[in-house]
C-alpha positions, 0 to 999 in steps of 0.5 A: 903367226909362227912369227909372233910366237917366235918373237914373243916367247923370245922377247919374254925370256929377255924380260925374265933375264933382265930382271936380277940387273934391274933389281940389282940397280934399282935396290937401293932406290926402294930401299931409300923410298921404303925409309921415307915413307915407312907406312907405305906398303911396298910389296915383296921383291919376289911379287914385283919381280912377277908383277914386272915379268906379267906386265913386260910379257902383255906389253911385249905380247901385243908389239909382236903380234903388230909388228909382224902384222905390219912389217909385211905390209911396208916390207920390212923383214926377218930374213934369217928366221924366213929362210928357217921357216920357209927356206926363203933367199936370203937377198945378201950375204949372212955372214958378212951382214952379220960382221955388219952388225957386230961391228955397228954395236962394237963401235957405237958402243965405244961411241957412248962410252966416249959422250958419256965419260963427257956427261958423266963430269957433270952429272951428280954423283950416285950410290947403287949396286954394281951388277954383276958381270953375269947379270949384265950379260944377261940383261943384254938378252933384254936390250937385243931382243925385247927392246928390238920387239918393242921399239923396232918391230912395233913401234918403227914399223907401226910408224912407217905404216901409219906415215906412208899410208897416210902420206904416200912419201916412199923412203922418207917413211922409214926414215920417219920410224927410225928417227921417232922410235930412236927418239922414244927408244930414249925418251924411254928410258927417262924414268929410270934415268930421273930414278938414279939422277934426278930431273934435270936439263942435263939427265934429259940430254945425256939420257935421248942422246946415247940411247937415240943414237943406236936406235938410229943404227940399228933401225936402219939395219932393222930397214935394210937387212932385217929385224935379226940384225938389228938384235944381233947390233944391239946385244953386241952393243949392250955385251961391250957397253955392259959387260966388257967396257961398261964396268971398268969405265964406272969404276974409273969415274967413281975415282 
């Protein structure tokens, strides 16, 4: 039970952190649906701001307490926050498992910068706020720690559960939940996506494809090493893709 708590009170403050970039990006586009339709009551920014953060800690609630529930059941781990609570062995090595995973979010990182500078020739051209460096640094708190709740935690290792207890198919089960929460991960993200570029064929593909790819990564380091892991991937990722890379690339497209 300490485990869910740890994971929940976490995975909300990542939820709180993202929201200045969130509203940051989506400004404009409730500013524009607000000159649309005139008569329609969108409410003040600080009562969706809480509506959000309500909504994210519910969600995120409830994926805590599943995914550590479940993991358990199909040995999936927290290795690191084991050994804190419990004084539990620790089956490699901390610090070069950690070097692992900086290394997996720097270099996927750079993996999207590259398909998206290919994407983004093709892709319609938008007008919004640039967050700021700060605030993308903050969202990555998000990104490595409440997506990892919601989309590893939860829905990887509900998948793997539900696979191998139904079909008996051993390591083929973890593959099955890295794979379909890679997938959802960036299936996902598609709202927010159709919000910036509209629908298309393409929005679909550029939006799966550079989110489902991590999500493969870090599912299998979620599998082999541990949920903090996957985390430690990701935020690594989100900080070079967000704060460090992500900026200066968009400046360069918009030439």
């Amino acid at each position: 039970m300490t485990e869910f708590f740890i994971f929940w009170i976490a995975a909300s403050i990542g939820a709180i952190a993202v929201m200045p970039y969130q509203f940051k990006m989506l400004k404009g586009k409730i500013e524009e649906e607000a000159k649309k339709n005139p008569t329609k009551k969108i409410p003040p920014t600080p009562v969706l701001i809480l509506i959000s953060i309500l909504q994210s800690v519910i969600l995120l609630g409830v994926s805590a307490f599943i995914g550590t529930w479940l993991a358990p059941k199909v040995d999936l781990h927290w290795w690191l926050i084991d050994q804190w609570l419990n004084g539990t062995d620790v089956p490699y090595s901390i610090s070069w498992t950690i070097l692992l995973s900086v290394l997996v979010g720097a270099i996927v990182s750079i993996v999207i910068i590259g398909l998206d500078f290919l994407f983004m020739k093709r892709m319609p051209k938008v007008d919004m706020d640039e967050p700021s460096r700060f605030q993308a640094l903050l969202a990555s708190f998000y990104g490595g720690i409440s997506e990892e709740v919601l989309t590893r935690l939860f829905i990887m290792t509900g998948v793997v559960y539900v696979s191998s207890s139904l079909l008996g198919i051993g390591n083929a089960s973890y593959w099955i939940g890295i794979l379909f929460a890679a997938l959802l991960f960036g299936v996902g993200h598609l709202p927010a996506a159709f919000g910036l570029f509209g629908k298309s064929n393409l929005v679909v593909w550029r939006t799966v494809l550079l989110n489902a790819i991590p999500g493969i990564l870090f599912g299998y380091l979620y599998w082999k090493y541990g949920i903090e892991m996957a985390m430690i991937a990701h935020f690594t990722g989100d900080i070079f893709l967000h704060v460090i890379f992500g900026p200066t690339f968009r400046k360069r497209m918009e030439k």
